[in-house]
C-alpha positions as CSV (number, residue, x, y, z in Angstrom):
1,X,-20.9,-71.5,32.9
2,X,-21.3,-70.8,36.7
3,X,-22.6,-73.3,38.4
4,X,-24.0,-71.7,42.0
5,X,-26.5,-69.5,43.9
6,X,-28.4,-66.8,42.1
7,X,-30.2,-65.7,45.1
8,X,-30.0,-65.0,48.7
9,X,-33.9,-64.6,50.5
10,X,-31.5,-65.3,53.5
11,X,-29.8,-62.4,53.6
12,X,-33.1,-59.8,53.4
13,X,-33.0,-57.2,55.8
14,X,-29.4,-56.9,56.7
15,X,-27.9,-54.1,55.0
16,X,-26.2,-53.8,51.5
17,X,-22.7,-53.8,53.1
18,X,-23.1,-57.1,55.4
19,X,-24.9,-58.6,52.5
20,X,-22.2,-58.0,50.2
21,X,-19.5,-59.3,52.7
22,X,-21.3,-62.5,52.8
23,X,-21.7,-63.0,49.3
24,X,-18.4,-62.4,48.9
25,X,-17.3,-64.6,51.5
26,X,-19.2,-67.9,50.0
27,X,-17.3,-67.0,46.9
28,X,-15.2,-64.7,46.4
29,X,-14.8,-64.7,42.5
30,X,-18.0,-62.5,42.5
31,X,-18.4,-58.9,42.0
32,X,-20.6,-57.6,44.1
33,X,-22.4,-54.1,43.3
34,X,-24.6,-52.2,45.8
35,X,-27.2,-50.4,44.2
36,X,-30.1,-48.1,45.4
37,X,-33.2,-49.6,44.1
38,X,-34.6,-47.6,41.1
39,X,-31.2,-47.0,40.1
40,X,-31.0,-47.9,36.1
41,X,-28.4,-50.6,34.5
42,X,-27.6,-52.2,31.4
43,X,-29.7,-55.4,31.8
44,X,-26.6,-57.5,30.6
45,X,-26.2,-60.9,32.6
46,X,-22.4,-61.8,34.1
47,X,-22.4,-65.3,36.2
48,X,-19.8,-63.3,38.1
49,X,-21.6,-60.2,39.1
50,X,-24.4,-59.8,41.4
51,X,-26.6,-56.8,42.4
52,X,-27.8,-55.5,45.5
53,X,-30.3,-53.7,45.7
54,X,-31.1,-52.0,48.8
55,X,-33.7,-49.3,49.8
56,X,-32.7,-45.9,50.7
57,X,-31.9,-47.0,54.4
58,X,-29.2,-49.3,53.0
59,X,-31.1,-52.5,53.7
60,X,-31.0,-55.4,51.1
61,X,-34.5,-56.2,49.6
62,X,-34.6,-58.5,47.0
63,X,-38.0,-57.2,45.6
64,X,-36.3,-55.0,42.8
């Protein structure tokens, strides 16, 4: 099991590309996937994936 973040409140506000650099650079074992809120997804759960969700401007906003 992975033991780590789950969430970054931080990192509201910047957009989905800077977001996912930084996530990637605290570890870099995790796949990152920007995604335009609304969008559907298999609600599956991988301790090595995370989501972004950003609005259509490309920011990151955690309220999904």
């Amino acid at each position: 099991m992975y033991v780590g973040k789950n969430s970054w409140p931080e990192l509201v506000g910047e957009s989905g590309e800077a977001t996912t650099k930084k996530i990637e650079a605290e570890n870099g074992n995790m796949h990152v996937n920007v995604l335009l809120e609304g969008t559907r997804v298999i609600k599956d759960f991988r301790c090595d994936m995370v989501r972004v969700w950003v609005k259509e401007s490309g920011i990151f906003n955690m309220n999904i």
